[in-house]
C-alpha positions as CSV (number, residue, x, y, z in Angstrom):
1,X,0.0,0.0,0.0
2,X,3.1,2.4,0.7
3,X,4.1,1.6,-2.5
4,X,1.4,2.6,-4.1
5,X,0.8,5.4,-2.2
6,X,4.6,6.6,-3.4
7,X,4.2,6.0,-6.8
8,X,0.9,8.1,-6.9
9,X,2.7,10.6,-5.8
10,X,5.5,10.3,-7.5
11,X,3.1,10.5,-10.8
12,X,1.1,13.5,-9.6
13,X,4.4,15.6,-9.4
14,X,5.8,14.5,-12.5
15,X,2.3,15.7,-13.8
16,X,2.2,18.7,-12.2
17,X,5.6,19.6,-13.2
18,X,5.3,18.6,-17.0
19,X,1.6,21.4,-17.1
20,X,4.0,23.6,-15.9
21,X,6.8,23.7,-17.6
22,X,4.4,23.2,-21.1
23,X,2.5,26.5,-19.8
24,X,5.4,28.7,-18.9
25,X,6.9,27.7,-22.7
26,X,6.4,31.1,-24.5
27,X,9.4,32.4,-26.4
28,X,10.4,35.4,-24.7
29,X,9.8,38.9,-26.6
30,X,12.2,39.5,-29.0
31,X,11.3,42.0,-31.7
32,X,12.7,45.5,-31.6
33,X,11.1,49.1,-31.9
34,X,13.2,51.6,-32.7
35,X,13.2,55.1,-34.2
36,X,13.0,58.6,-33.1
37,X,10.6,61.8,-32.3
38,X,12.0,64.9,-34.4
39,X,11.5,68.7,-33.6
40,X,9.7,69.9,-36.7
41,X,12.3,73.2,-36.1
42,X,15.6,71.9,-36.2
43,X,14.8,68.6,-38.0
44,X,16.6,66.8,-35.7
45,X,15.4,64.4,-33.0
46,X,13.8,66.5,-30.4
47,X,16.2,67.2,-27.0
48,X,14.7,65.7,-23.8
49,X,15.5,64.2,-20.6
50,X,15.6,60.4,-19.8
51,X,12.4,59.0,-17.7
52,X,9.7,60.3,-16.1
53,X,9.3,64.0,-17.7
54,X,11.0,62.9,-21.0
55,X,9.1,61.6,-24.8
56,X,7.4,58.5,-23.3
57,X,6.2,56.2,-26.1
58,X,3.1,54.5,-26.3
59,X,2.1,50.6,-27.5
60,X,-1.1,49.5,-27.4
61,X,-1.2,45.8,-28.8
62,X,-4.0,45.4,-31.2
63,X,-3.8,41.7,-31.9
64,X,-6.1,40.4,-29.2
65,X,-7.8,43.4,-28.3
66,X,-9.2,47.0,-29.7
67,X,-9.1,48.3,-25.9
68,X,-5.6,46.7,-24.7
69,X,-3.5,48.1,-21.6
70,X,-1.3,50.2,-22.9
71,X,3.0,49.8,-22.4
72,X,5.4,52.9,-22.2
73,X,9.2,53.0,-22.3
74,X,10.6,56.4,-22.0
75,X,13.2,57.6,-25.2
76,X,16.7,58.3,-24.9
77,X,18.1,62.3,-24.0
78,X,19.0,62.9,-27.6
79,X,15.1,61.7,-28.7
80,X,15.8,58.4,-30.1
81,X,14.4,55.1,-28.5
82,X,15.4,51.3,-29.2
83,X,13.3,48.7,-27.5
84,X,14.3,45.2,-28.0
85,X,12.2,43.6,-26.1
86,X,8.7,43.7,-27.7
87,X,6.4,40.7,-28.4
88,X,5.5,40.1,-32.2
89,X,2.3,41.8,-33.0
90,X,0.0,44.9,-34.5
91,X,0.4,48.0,-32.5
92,X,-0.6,51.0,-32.5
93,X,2.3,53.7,-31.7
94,X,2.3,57.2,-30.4
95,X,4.4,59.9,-28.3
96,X,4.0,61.8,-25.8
97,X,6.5,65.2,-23.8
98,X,6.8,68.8,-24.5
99,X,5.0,69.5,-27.3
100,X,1.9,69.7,-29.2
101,X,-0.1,66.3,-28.6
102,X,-0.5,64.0,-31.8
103,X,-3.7,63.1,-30.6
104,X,-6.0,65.9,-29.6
105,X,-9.6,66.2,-28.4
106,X,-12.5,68.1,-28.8
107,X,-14.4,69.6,-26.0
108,X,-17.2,65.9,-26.4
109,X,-14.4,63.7,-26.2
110,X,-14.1,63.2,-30.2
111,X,-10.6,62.9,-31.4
112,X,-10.3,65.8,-33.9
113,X,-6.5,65.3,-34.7
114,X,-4.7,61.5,-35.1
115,X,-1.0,61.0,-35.8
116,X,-0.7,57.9,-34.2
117,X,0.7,55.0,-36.4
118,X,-0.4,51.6,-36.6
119,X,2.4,48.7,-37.9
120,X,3.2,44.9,-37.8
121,X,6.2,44.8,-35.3
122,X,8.2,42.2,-36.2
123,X,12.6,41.8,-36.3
124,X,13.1,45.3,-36.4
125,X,10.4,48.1,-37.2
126,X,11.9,51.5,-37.4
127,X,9.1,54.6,-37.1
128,X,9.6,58.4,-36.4
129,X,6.8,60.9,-35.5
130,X,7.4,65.0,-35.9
131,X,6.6,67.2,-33.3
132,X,5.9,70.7,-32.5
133,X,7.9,71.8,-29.7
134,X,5.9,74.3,-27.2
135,X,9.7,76.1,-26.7
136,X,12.3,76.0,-28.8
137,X,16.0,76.8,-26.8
138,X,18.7,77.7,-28.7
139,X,22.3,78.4,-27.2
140,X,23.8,81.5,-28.1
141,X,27.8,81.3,-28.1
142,X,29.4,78.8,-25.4
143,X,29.4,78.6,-21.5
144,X,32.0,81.2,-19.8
145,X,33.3,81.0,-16.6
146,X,33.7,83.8,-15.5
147,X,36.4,85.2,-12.6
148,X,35.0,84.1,-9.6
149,X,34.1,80.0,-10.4
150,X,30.5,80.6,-11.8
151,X,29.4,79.7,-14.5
152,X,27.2,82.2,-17.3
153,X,25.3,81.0,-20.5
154,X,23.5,82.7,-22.7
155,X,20.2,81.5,-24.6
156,X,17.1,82.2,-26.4
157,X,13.6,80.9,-26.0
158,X,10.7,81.5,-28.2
159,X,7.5,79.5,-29.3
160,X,7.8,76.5,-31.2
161,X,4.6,75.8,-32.9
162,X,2.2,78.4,-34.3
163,X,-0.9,76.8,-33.0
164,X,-2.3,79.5,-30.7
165,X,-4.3,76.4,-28.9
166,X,-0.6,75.7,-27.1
167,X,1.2,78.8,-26.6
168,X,0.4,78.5,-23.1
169,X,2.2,81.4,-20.6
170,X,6.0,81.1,-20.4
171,X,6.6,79.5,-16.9
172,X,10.1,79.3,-16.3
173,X,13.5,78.7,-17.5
174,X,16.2,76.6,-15.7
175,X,20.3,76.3,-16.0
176,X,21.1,72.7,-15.4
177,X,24.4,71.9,-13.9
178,X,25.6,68.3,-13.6
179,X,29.5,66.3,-13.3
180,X,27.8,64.3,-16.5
181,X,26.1,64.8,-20.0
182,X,23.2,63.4,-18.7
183,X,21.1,65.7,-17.4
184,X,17.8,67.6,-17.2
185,X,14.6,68.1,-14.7
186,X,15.1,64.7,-13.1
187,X,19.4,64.9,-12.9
188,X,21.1,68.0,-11.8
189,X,23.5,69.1,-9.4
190,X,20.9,71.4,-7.1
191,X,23.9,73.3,-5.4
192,X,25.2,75.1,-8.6
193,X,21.7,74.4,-10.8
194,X,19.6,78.2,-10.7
195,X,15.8,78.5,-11.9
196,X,14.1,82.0,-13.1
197,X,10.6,82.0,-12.7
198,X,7.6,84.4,-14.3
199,X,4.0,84.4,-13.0
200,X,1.5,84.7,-14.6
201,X,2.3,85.9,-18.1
202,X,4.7,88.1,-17.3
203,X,7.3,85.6,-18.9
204,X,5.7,85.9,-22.5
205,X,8.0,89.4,-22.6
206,X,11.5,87.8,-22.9
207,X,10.1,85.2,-25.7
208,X,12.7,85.8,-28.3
209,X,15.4,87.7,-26.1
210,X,19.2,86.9,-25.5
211,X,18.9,85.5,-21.6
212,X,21.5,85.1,-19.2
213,X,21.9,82.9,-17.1
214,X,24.7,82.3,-14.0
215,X,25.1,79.5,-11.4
216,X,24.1,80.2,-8.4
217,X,27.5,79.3,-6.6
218,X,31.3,78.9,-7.8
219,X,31.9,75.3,-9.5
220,X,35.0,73.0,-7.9
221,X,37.8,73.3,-10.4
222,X,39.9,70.6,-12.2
223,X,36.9,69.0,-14.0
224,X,34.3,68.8,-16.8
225,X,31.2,70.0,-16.3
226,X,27.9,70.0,-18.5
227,X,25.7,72.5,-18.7
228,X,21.9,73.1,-20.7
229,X,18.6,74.9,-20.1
230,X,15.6,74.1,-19.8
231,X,12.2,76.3,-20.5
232,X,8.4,75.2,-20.0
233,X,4.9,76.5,-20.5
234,X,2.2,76.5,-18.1
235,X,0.5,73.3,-19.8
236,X,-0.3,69.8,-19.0
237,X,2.6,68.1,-16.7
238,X,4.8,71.1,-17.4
239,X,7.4,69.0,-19.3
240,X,11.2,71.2,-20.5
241,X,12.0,71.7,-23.8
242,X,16.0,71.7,-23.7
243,X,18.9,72.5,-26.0
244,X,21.7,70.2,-26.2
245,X,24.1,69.6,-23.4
246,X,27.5,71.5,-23.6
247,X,30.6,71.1,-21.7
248,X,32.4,73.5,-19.4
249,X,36.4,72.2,-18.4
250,X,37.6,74.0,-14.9
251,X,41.3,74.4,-15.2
């Protein structure tokens, strides 16, 4: 009877162990997304920050489903993305960060603008969607460091789209300060970093101007440091346009 008993169970795990190995058999994802989001400006891939406040990109699986959960992965600082790790399927794409939405809403809830894209993702699928920026920064000459350790830039913000729907109020403008290039809203050195900020519309004023900018403390010497700016509108999650990091060597 013991016997029996220990066989029985012997079978029952083998069973058990066999439904799920056979379940848990599913290739692993494999396919890669990759592309860019490209300021409509400069024709370049649009400057951001990495994570949470950059371009998030959008999948929503449309094989099994019309109404799927959706799955985000955040681009890269310089705009471009490369996801290797994507199940085979139909999705629908989009983008979203600091500038005008690709898919916009009327006041019922009807979509009224649509630059999503829909593709077969499978091996590599390369897209790119162009934006409006709500700023555009430009740098105007280098960083100088001036006599006592700080740090000056100068640069210009103005509006990057036309559409009068999202010029929002000019909110603020930020120097970022950081020991490497990567660097934004969510990665900055906060003892040398400085922030101007405008209420109201009062910002709206310097839009096109030659600003100047100085950290707000003298910089340690004998290193590279990177520098860049950020502005932002009074819109949405109040996301930064930036220009491109530079570098800034302390003797």
């Amino acid at each position: 009877m013991k016997k029996i008993l220990f066989y029985l169970f012997v079978c029952t795990i083998a069973v058990i162990s066999y439904s799920c190995s056979d379940g848990d058999n599913y290739a692993a994802p494999s396919e890669t997304l990759t592309g860019s989001v490209i300021d409509m400006i400069t024709g370049k891939p649009i400057q951001t920050e990495v994570g949470s406040g950059g371009v998030r990109i959008r999948l929503d699986e449309l094989s099994w489903s019309a109404n799927p959960d959706p799955y985000y992965f955040y681009s890269k600082q310089d705009g471009t993305f490369n996801n290797t790790k994507i199940f085979e399927g139909n999705y629908r794409i989009s983008v979203e960060g600091a500038f005008v939405p690709i898919v916009q809403y009327d006041n019922t809830g009807n979509v009224t603008v649509d630059n999503r894209q829909t593709t077969i993702i499978k091996g590599v699928k390369t897209v790119s969607f162009s934006v409006e920026p709500f700023l555009k920064v430009e740098w105007v000459g280098d960083p100088v460091l001036n006599a006592d350790k700080t740090v000056s830039v100068k640069v210009k913000v103005s509006r990057g789209t036309n559409n009068a729907s999202f010029q929002s109020d000019f909110s603020d403008i930020f120097l970022f300060i950081n020991s490497n290039p990567y660097i934004g809203n969510n990665n900055y050195d906060q003892r040398y970093s400085t922030q101007v900020s405008y209420n109201g519309s009062d910002g709206n004023s310097v839009l096109g101007q030659t600003l100047t900018l100085t950290t707000k403390s003298a910089l340690p010497g004998q290193q590279t440091w990177y520098v860049r700016v950020g502005a932002r509108v009074n819109y949405g999650l109040k996301y930064y346009n930036y220009n491109e990091p530079k570098s800034i060597a302390l003797p």
